[in-house]
PDB file of N, CA, C and O in Angstrom:
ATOM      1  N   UNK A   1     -33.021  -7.235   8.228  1.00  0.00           N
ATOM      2  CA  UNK A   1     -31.617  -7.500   8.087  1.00  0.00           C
ATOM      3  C   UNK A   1     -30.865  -6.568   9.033  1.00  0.00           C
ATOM      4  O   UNK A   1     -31.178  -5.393   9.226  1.00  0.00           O
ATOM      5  N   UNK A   2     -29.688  -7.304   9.690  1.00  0.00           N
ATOM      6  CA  UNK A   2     -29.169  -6.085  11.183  1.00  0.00           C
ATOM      7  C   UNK A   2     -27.695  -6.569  10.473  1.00  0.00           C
ATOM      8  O   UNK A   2     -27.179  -7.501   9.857  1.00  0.00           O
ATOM      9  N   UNK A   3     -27.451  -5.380  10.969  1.00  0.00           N
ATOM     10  CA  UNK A   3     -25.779  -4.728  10.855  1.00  0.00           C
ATOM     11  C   UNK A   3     -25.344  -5.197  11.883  1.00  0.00           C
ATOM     12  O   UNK A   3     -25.736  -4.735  12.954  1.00  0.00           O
ATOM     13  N   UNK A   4     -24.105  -6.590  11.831  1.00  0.00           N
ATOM     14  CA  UNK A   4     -23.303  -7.112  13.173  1.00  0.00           C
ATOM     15  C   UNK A   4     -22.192  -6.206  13.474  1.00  0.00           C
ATOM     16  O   UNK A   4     -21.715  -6.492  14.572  1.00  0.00           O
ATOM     17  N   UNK A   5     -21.773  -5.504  13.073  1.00  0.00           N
ATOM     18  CA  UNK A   5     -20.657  -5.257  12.642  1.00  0.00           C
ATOM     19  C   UNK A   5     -19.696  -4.209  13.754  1.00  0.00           C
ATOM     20  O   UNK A   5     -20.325  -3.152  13.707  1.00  0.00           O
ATOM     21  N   UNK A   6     -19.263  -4.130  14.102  1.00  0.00           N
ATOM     22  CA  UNK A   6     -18.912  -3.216  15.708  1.00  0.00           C
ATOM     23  C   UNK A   6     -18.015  -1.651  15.043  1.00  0.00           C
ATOM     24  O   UNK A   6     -17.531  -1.447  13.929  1.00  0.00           O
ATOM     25  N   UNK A   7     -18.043  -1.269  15.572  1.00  0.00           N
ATOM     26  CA  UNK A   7     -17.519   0.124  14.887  1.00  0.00           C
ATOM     27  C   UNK A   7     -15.409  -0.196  14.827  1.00  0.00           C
ATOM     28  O   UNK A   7     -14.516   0.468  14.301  1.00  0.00           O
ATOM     29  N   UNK A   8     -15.385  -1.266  15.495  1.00  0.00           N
ATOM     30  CA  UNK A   8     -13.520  -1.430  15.532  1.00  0.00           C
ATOM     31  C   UNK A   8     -13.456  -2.042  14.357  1.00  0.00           C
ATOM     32  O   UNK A   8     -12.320  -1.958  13.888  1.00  0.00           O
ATOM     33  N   UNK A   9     -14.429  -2.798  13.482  1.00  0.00           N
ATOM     34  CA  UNK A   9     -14.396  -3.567  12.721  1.00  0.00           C
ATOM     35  C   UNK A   9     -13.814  -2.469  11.471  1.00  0.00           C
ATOM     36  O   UNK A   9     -12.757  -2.568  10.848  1.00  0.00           O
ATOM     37  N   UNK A  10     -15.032  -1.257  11.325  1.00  0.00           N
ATOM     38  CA  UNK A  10     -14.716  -0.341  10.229  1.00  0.00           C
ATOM     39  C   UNK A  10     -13.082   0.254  10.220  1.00  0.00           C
ATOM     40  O   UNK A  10     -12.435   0.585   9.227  1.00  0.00           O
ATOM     41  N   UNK A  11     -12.634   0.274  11.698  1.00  0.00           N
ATOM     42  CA  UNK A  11     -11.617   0.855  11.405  1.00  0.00           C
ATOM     43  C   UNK A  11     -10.347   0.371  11.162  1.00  0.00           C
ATOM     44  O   UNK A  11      -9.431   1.168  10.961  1.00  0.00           O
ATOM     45  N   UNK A  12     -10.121  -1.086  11.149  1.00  0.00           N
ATOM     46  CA  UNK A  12      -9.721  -2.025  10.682  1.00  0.00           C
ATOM     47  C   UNK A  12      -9.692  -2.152   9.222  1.00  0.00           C
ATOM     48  O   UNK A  12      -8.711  -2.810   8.875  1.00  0.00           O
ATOM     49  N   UNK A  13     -10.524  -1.699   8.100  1.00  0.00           N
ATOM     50  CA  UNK A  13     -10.851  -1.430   6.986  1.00  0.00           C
ATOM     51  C   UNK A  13     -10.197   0.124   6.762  1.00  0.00           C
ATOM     52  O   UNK A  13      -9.209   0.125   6.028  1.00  0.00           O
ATOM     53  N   UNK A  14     -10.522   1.152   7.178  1.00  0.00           N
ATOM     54  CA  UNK A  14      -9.768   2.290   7.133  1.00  0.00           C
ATOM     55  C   UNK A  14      -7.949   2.256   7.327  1.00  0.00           C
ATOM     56  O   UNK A  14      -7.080   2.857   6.695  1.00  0.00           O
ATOM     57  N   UNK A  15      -7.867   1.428   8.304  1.00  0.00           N
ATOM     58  CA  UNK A  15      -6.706   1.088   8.260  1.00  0.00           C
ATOM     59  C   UNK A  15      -6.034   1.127   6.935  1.00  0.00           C
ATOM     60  O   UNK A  15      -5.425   1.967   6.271  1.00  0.00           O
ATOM     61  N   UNK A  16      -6.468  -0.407   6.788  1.00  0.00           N
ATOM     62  CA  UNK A  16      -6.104  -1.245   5.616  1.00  0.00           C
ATOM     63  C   UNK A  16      -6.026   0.123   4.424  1.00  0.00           C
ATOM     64  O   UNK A  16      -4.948   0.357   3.878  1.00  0.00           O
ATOM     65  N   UNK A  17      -7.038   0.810   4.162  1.00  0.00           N
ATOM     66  CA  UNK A  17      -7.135   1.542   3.052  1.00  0.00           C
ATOM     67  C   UNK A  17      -5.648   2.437   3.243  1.00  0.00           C
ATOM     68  O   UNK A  17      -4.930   2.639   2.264  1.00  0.00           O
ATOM     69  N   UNK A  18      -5.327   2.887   4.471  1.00  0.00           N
ATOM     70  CA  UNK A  18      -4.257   3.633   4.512  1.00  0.00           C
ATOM     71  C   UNK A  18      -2.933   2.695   4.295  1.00  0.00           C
ATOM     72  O   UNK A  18      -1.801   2.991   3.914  1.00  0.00           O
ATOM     73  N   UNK A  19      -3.292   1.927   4.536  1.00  0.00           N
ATOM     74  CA  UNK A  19      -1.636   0.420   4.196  1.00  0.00           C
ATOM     75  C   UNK A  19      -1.537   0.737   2.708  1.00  0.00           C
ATOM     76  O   UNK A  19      -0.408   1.034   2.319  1.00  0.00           O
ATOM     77  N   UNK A  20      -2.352   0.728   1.962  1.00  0.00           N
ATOM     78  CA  UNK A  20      -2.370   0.503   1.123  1.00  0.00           C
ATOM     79  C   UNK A  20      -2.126   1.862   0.293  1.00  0.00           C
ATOM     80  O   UNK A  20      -1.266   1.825  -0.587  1.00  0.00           O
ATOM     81  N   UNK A  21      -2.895   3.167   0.539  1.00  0.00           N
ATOM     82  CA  UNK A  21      -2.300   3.929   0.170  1.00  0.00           C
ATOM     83  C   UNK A  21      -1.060   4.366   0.546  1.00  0.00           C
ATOM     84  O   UNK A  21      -0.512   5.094  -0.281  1.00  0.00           O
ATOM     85  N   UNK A  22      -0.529   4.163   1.433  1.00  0.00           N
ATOM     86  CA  UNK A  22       0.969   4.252   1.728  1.00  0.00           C
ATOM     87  C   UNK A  22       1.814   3.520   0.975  1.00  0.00           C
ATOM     88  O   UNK A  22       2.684   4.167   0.393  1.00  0.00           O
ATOM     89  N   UNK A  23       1.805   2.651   0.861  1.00  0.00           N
ATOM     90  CA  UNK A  23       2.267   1.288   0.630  1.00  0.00           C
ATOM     91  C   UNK A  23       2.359   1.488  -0.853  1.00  0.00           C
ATOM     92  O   UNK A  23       3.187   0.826  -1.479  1.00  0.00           O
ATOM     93  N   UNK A  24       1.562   2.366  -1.485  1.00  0.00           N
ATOM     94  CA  UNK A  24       1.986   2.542  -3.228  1.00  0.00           C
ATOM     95  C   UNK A  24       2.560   3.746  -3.198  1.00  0.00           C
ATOM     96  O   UNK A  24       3.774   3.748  -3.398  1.00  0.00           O
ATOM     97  N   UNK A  25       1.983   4.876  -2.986  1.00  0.00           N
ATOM     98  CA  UNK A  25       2.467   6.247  -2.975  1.00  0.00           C
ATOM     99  C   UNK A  25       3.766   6.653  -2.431  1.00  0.00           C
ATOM    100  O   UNK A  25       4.449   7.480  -3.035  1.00  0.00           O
ATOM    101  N   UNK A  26       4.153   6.121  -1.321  1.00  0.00           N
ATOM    102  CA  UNK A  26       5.551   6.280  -0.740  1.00  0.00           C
ATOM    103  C   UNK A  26       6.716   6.217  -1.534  1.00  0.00           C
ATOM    104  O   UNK A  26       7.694   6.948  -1.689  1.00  0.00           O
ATOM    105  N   UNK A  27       6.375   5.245  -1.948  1.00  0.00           N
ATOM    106  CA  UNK A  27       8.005   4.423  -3.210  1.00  0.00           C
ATOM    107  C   UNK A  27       7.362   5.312  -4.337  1.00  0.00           C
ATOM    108  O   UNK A  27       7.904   5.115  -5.425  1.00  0.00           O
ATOM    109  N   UNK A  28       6.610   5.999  -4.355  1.00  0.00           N
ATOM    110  CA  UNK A  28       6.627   6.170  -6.008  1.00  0.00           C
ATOM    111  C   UNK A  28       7.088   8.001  -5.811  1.00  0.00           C
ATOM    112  O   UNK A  28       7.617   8.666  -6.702  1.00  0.00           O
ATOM    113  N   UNK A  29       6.738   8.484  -4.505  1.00  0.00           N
ATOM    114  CA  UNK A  29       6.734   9.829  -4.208  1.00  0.00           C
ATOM    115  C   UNK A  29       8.829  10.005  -3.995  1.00  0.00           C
ATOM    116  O   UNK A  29       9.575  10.921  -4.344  1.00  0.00           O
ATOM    117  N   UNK A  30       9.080   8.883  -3.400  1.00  0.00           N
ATOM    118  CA  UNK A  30      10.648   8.595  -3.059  1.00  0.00           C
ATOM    119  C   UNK A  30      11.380   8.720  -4.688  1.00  0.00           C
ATOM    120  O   UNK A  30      12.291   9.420  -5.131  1.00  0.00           O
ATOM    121  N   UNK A  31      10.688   7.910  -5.159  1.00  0.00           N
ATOM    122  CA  UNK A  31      11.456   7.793  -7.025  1.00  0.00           C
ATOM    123  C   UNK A  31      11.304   8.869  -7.506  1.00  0.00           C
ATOM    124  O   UNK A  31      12.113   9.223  -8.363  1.00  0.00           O
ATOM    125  N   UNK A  32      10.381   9.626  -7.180  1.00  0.00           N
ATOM    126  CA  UNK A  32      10.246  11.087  -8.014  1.00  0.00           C
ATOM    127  C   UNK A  32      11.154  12.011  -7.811  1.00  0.00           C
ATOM    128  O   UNK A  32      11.742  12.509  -8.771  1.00  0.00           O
ATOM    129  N   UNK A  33      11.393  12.361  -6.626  1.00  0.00           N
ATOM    130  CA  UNK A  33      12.453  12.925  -5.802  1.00  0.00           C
ATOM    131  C   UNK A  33      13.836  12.290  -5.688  1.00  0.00           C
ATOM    132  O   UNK A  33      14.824  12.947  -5.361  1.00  0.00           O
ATOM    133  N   UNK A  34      13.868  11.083  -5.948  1.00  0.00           N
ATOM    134  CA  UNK A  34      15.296  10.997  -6.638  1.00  0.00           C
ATOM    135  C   UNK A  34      15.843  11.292  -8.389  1.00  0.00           C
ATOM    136  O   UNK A  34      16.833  11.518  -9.085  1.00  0.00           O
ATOM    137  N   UNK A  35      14.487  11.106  -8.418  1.00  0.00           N
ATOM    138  CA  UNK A  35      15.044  11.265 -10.232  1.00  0.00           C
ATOM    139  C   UNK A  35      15.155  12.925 -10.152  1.00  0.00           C
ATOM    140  O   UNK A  35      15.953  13.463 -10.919  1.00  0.00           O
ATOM    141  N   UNK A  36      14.376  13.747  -9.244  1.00  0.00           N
ATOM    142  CA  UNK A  36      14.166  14.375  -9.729  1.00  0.00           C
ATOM    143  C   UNK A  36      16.193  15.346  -8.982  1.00  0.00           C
ATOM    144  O   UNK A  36      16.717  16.292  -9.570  1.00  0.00           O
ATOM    145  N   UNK A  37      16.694  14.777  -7.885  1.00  0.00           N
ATOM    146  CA  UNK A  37      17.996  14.941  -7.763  1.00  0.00           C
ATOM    147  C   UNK A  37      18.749  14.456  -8.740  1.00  0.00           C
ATOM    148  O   UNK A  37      19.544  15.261  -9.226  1.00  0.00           O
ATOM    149  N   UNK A  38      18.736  13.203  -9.248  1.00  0.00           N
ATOM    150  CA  UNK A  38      20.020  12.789  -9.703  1.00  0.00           C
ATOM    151  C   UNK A  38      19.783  13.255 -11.098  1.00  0.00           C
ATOM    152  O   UNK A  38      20.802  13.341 -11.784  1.00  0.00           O
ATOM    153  N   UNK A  39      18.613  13.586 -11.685  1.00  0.00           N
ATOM    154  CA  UNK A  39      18.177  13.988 -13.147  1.00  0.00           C
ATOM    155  C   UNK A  39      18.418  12.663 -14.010  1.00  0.00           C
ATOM    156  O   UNK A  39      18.993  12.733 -15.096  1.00  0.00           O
ATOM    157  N   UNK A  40      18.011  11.592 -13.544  1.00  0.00           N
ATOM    158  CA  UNK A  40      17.867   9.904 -14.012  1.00  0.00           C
ATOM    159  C   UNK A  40      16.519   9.809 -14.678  1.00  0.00           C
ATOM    160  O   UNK A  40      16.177   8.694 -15.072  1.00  0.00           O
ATOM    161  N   UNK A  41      15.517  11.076 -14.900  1.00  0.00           N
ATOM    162  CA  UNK A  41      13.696  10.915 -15.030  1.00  0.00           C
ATOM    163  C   UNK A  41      13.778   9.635 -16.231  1.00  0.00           C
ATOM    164  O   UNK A  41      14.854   9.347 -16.755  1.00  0.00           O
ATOM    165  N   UNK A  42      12.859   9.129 -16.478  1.00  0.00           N
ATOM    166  CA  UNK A  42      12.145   8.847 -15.009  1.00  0.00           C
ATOM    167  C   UNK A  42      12.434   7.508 -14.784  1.00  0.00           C
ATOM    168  O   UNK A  42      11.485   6.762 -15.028  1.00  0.00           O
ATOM    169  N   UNK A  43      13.298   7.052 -14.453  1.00  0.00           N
ATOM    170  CA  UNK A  43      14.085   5.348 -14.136  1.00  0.00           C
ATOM    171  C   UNK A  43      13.958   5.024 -12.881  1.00  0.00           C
ATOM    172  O   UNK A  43      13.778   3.832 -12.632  1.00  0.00           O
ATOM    173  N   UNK A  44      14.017   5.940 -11.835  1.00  0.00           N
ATOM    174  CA  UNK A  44      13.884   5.930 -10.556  1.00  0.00           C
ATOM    175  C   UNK A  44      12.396   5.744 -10.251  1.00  0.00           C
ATOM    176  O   UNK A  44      12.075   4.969  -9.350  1.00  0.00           O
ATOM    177  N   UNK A  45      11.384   6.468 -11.012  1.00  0.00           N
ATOM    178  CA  UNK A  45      10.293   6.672 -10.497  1.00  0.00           C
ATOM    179  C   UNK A  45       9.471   5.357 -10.876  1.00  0.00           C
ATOM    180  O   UNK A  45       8.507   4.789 -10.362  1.00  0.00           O
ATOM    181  N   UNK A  46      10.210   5.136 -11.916  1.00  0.00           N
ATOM    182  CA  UNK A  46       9.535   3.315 -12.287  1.00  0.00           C
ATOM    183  C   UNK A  46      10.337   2.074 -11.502  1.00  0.00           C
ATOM    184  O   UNK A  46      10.210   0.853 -11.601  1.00  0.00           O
ATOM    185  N   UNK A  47      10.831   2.539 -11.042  1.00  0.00           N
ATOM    186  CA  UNK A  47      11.769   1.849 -10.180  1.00  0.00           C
ATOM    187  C   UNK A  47      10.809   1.576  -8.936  1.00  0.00           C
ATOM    188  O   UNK A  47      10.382   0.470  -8.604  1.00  0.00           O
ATOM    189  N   UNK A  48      10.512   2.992  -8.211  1.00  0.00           N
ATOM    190  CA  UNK A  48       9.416   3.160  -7.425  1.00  0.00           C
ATOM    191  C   UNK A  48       8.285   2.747  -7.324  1.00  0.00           C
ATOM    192  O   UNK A  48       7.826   2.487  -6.211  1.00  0.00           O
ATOM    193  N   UNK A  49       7.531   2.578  -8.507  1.00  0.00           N
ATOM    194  CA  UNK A  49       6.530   2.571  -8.799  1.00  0.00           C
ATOM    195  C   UNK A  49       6.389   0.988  -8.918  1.00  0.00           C
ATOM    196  O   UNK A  49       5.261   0.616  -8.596  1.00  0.00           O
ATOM    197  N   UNK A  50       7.576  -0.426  -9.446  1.00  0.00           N
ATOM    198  CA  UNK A  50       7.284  -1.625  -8.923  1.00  0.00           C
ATOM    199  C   UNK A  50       7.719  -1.905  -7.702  1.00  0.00           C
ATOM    200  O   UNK A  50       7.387  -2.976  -7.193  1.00  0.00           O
ATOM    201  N   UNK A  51       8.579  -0.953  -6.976  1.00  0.00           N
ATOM    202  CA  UNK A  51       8.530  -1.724  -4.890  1.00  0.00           C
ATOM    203  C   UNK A  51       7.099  -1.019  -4.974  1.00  0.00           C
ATOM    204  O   UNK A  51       6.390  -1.949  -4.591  1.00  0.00           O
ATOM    205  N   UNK A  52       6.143   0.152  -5.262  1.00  0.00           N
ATOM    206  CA  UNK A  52       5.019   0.043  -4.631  1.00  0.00           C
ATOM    207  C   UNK A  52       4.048  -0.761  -4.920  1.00  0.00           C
ATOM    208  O   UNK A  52       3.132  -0.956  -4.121  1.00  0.00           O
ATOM    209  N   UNK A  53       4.112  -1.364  -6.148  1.00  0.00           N
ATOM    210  CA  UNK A  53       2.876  -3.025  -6.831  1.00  0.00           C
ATOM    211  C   UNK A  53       3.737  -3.872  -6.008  1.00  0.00           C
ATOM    212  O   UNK A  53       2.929  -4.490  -5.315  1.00  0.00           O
ATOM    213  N   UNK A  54       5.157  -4.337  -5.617  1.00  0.00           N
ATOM    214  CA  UNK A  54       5.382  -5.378  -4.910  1.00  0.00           C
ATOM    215  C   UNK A  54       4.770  -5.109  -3.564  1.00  0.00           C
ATOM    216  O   UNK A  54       3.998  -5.940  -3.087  1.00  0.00           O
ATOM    217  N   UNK A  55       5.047  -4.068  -2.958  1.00  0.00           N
ATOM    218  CA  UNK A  55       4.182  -4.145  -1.510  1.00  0.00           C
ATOM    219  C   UNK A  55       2.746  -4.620  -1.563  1.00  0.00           C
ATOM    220  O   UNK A  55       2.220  -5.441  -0.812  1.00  0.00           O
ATOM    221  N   UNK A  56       2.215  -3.985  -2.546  1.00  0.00           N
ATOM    222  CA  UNK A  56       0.912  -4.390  -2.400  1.00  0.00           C
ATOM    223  C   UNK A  56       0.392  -5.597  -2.210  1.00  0.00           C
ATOM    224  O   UNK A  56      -0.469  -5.994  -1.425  1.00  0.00           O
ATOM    225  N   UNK A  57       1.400  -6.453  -3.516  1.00  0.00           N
ATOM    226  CA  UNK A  57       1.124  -7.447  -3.151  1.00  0.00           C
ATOM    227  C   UNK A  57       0.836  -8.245  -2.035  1.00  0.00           C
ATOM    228  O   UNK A  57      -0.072  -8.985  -1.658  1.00  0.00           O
ATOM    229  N   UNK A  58       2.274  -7.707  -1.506  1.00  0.00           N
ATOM    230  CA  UNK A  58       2.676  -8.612   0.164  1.00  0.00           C
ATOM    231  C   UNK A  58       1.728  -8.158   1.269  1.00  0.00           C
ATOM    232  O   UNK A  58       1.548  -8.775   2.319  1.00  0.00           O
ATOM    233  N   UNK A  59       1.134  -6.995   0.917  1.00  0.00           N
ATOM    234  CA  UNK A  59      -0.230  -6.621   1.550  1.00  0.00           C
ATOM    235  C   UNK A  59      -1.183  -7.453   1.450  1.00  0.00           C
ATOM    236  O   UNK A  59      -1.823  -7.892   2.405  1.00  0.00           O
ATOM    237  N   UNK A  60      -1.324  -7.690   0.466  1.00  0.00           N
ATOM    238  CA  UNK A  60      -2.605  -8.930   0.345  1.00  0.00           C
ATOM    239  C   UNK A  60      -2.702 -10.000   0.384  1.00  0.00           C
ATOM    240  O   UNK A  60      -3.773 -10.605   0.440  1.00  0.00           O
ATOM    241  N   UNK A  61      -0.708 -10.884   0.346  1.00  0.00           N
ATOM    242  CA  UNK A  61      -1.062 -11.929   1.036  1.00  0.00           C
ATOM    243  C   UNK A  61      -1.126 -11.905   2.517  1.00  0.00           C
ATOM    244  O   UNK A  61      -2.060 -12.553   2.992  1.00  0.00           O
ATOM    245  N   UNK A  62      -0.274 -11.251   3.423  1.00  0.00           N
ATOM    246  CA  UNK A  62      -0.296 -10.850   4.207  1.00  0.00           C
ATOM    247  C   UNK A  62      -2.050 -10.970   5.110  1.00  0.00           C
ATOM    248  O   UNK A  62      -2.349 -11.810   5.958  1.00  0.00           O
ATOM    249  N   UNK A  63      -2.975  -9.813   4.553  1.00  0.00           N
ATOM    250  CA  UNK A  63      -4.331  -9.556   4.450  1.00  0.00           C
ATOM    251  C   UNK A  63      -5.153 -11.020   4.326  1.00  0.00           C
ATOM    252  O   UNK A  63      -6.158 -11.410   4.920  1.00  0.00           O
ATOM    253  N   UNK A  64      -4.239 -11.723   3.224  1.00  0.00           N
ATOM    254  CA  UNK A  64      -5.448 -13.249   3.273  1.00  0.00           C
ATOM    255  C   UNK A  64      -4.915 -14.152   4.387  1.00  0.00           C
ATOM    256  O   UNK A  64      -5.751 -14.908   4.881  1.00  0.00           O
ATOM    257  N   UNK A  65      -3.587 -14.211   4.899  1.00  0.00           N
ATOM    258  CA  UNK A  65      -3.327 -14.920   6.209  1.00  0.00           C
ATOM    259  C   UNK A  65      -3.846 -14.727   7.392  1.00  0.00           C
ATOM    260  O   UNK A  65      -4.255 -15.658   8.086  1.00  0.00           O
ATOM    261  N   UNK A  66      -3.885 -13.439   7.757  1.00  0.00           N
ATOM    262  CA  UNK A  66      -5.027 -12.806   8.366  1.00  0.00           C
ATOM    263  C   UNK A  66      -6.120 -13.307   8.570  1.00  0.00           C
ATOM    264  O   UNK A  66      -6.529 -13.858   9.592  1.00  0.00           O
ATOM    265  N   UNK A  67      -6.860 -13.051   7.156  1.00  0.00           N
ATOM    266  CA  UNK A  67      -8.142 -13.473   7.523  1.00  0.00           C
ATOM    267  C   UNK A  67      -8.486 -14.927   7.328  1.00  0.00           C
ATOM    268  O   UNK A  67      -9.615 -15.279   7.671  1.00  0.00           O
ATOM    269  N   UNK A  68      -7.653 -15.822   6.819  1.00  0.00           N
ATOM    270  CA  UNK A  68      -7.715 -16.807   6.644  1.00  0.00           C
ATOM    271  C   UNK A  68      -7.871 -17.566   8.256  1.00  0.00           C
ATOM    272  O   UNK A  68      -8.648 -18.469   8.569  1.00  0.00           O
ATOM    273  N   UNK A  69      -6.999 -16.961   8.997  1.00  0.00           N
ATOM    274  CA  UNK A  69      -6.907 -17.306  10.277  1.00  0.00           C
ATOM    275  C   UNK A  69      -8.161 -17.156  11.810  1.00  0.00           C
ATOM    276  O   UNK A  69      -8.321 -17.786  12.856  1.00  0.00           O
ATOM    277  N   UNK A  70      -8.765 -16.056  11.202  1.00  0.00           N
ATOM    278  CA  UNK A  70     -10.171 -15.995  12.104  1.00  0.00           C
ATOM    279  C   UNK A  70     -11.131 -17.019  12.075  1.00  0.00           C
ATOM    280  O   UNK A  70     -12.152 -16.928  12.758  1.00  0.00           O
TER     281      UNK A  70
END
């Protein structure tokens, strides 16, 4: 059994892993730091915390158009 797989391929996957950790952590690190100004805890940070499940989402359809397309 052989490995096709080209080394640009992996990093294409690393990528992705960083989309994705960005893509949740950002909005939720942003909500923290506002609640943690306006003293709103924690309304902001749940606030945050669904734009970062909505990105994700749009990450993954995004991700299946993509690959849908190769």
């Amino acid at each position: 059994m052989t490995n096709n797989k080209k080394p640009t391929d992996y990093v294409e996957y690393l990528s992705l892993g960083g989309e994705i950790a960005a893509g949740l952590s950002v909005p939720i690190f942003i909500g923290y730091g506002l609640d943690s100004y306006f003293d709103t805890s924690p309304w902001l940070l749940l606030v945050g915390c669904l734009i970062g499940i909505v990105n994700i989402f749009i990450l993954i359809f995004k991700l299946n158009d993509r690959l849908n397309t190769k």
